[in-house]
N, C-alpha and C positions, 0 to 999 in steps of 0.2 A: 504494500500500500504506500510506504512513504517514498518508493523508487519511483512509483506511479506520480506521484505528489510532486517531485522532481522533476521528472520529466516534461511536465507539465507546465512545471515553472518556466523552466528553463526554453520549453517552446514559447510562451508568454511573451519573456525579456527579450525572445531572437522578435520575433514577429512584429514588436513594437518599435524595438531600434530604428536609426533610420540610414537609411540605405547610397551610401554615395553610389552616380553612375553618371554616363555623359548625356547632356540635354541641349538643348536648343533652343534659342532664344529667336525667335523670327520678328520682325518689326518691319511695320509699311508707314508710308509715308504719302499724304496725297496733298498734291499742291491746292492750297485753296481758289485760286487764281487762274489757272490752266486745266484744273481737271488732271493733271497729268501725275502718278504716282512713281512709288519705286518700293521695293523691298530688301530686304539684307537679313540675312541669318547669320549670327553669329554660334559659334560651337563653345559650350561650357565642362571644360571637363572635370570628372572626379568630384563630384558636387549633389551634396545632398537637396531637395527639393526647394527650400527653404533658402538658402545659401543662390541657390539656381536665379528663383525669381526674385530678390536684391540683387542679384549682380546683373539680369537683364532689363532691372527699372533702371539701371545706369547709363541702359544704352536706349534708353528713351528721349533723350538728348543729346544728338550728335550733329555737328558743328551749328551750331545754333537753331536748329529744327527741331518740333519735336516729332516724335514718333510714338505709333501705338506698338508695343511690345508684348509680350506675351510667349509662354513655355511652349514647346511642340511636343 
């Protein structure tokens, strides 16, 4: 029973953890002006989910534009 009880546990604290892996930051950009857009994806690696989408609100502003961002 208390191997059971371990076991168990120890599935719990795995399942809950959080999981680095590489992600993807995709961000579009439409000109208010022209109609005319553009997109850029940037590559995140090693990065837990968390971690992921702070570092792609970062590239919501890139060279004085803003951009909509968001994880893939």
């Amino acid at each position: 029973m208390k191997k059971n009880l371990f076991a168990l546990a120890a599935f719990a604290v795995l399942s809950f953890s959080s999981c680095k892996k590489d992600w993807t930051c995709h961000c579009t950009y439409t000109d208010p002006f022209s109609g005319s857009g553009a997109t850029i994806d940037y590559a995140i690696k090693n990065s837990t989910q968390s971690d992921a989408k702070n570092s792609c609100n970062n590239y919501a502003t890139v060279g004085g534009v803003s951009w909509s961002c968001g994880l893939k």
